[in-house]
PyMOL CGO cylinders between C-alpha atoms (Angstrom):
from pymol import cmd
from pymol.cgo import CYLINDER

trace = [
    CYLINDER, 4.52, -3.87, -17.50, 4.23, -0.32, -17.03, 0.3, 1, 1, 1, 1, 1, 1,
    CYLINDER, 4.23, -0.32, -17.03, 1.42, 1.91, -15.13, 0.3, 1, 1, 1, 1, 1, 1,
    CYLINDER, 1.42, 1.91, -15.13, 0.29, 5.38, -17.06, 0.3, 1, 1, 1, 1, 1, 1,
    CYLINDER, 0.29, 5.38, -17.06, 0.45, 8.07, -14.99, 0.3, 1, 1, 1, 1, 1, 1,
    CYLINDER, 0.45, 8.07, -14.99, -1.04, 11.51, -15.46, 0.3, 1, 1, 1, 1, 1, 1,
    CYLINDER, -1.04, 11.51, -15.46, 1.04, 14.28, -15.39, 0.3, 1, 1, 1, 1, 1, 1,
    CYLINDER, 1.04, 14.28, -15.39, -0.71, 15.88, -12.48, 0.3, 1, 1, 1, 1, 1, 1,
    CYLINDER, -0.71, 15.88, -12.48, 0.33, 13.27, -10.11, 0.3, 1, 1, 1, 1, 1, 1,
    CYLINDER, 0.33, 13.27, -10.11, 3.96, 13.08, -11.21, 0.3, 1, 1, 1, 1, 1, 1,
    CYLINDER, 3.96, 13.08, -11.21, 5.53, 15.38, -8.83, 0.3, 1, 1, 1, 1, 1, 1,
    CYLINDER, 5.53, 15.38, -8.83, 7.68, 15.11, -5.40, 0.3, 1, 1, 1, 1, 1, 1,
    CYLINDER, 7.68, 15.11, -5.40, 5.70, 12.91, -2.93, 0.3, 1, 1, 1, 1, 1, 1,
    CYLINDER, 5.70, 12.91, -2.93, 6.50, 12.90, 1.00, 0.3, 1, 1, 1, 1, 1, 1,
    CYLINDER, 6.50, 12.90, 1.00, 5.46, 9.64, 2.60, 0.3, 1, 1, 1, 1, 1, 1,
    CYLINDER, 5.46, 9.64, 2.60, 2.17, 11.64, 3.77, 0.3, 1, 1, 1, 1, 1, 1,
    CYLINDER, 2.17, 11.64, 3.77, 1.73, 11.95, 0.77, 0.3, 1, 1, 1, 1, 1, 1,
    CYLINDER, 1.73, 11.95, 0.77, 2.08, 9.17, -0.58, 0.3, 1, 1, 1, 1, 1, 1,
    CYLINDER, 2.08, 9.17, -0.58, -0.33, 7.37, 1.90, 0.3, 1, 1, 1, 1, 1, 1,
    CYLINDER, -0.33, 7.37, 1.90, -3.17, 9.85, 1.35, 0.3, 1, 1, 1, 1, 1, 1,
    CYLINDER, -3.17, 9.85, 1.35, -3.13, 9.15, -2.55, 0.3, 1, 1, 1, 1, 1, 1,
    CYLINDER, -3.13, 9.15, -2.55, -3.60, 5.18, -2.05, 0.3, 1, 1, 1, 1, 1, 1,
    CYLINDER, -3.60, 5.18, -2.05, -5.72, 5.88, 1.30, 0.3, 1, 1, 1, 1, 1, 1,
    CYLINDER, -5.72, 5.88, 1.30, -3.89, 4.23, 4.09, 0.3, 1, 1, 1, 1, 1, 1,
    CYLINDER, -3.89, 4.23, 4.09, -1.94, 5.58, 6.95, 0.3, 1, 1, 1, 1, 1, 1,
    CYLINDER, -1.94, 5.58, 6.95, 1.86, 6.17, 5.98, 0.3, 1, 1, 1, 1, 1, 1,
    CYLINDER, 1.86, 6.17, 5.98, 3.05, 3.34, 7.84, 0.3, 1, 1, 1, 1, 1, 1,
    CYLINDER, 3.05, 3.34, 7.84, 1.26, 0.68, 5.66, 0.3, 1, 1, 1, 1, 1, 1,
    CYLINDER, 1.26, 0.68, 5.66, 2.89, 2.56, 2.24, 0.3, 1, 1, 1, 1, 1, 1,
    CYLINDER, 2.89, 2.56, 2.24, 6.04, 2.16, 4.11, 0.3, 1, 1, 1, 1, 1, 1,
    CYLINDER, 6.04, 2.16, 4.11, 5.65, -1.07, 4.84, 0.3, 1, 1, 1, 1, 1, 1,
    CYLINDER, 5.65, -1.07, 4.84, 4.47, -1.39, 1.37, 0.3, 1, 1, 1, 1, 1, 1,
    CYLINDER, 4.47, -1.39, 1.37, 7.80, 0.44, -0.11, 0.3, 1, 1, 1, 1, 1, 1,
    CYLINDER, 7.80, 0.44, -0.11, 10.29, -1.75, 2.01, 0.3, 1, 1, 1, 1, 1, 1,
    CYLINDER, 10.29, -1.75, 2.01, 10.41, -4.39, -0.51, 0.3, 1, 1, 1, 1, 1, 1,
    CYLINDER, 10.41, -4.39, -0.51, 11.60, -2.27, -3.05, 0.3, 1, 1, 1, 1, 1, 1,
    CYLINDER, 11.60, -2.27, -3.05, 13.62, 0.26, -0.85, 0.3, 1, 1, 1, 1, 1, 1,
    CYLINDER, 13.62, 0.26, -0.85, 16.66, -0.54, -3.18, 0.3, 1, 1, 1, 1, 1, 1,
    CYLINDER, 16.66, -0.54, -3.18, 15.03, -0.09, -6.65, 0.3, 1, 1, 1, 1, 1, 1,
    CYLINDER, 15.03, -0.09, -6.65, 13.46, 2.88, -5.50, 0.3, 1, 1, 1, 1, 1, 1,
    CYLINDER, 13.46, 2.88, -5.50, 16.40, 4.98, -3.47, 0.3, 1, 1, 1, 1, 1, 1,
    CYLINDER, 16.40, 4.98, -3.47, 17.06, 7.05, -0.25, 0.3, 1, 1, 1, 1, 1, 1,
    CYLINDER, 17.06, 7.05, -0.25, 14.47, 10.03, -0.10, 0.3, 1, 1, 1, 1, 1, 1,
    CYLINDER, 14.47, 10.03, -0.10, 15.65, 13.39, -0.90, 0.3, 1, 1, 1, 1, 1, 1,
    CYLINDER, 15.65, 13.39, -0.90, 15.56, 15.22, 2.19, 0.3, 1, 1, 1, 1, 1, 1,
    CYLINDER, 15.56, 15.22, 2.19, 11.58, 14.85, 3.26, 0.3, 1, 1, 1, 1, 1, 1,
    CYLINDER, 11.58, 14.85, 3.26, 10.43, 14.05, -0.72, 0.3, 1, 1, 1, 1, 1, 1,
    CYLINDER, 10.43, 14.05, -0.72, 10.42, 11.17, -2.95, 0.3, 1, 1, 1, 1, 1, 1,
    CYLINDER, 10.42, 11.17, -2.95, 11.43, 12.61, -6.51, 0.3, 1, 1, 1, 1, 1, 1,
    CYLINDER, 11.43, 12.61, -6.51, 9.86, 12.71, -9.36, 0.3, 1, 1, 1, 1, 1, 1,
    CYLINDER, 9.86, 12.71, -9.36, 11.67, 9.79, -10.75, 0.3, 1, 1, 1, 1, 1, 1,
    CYLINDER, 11.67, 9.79, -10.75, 11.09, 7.43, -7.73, 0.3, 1, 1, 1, 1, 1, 1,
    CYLINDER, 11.09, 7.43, -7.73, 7.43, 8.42, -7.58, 0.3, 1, 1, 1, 1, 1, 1,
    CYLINDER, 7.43, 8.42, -7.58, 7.56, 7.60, -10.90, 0.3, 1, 1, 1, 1, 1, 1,
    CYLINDER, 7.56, 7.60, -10.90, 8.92, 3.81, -9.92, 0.3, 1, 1, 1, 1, 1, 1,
    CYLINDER, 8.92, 3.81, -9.92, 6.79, 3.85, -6.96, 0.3, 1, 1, 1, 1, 1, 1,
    CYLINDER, 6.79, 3.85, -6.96, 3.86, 3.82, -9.18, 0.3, 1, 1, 1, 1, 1, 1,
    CYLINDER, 3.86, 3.82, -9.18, 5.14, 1.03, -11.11, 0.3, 1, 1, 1, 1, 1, 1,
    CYLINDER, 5.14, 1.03, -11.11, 5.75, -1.41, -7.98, 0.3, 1, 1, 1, 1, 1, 1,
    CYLINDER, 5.75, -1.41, -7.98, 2.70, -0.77, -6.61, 0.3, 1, 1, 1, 1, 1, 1,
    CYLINDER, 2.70, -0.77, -6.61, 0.41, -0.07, -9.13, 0.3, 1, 1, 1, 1, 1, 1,
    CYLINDER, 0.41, -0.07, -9.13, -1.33, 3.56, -9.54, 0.3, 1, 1, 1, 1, 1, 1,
    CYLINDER, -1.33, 3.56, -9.54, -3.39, 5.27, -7.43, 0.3, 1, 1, 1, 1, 1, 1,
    CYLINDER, -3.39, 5.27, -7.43, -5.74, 6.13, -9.31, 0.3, 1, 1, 1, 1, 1, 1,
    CYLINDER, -5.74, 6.13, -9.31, -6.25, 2.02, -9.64, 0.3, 1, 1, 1, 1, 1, 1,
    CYLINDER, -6.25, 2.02, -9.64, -6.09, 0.96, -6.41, 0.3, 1, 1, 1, 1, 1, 1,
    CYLINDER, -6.09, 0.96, -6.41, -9.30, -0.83, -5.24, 0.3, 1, 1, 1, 1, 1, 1,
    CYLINDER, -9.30, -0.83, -5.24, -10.16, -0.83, -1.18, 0.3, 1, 1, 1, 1, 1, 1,
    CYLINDER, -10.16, -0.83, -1.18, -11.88, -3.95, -0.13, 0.3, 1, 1, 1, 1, 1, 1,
    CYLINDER, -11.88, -3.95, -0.13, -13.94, -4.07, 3.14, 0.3, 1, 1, 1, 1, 1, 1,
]
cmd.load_cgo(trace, "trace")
């Protein structure tokens, strides 16, 4: 299974980032991450790249799809 993503969003993430497109503080995306830490790769430098956003977005779904419950 594989998540469309629009070309806007596919770009270097930092974990800030990151937590502000699914809405949650950055330690719950990196809690989130840890299970795929290996599949996804040592950051480069402060950034995610473009190809492990890319497979970011496939583990855990897009953010554009991402449904908050209260």
């Amino acid at each position: 299974m594989s998540v469309k993503i629009l070309n806007k969003q596919l770009r270097p993430y930092c974990l800030k980032e990151l937590a502000e497109l699914y809405a949650v503080k950055p330690r719950t995306i990196k809690i989130w991450l840890e299970p795929f830490s290996l599949a996804i790769g040592a950051k480069s430098g402060r950034f995610y790249t473009i190809r492990q956003v890319q497979i970011i977005f496939n583990k855990i779904g897009d953010p554009n799809s991402v449904v908050l419950l209260n």
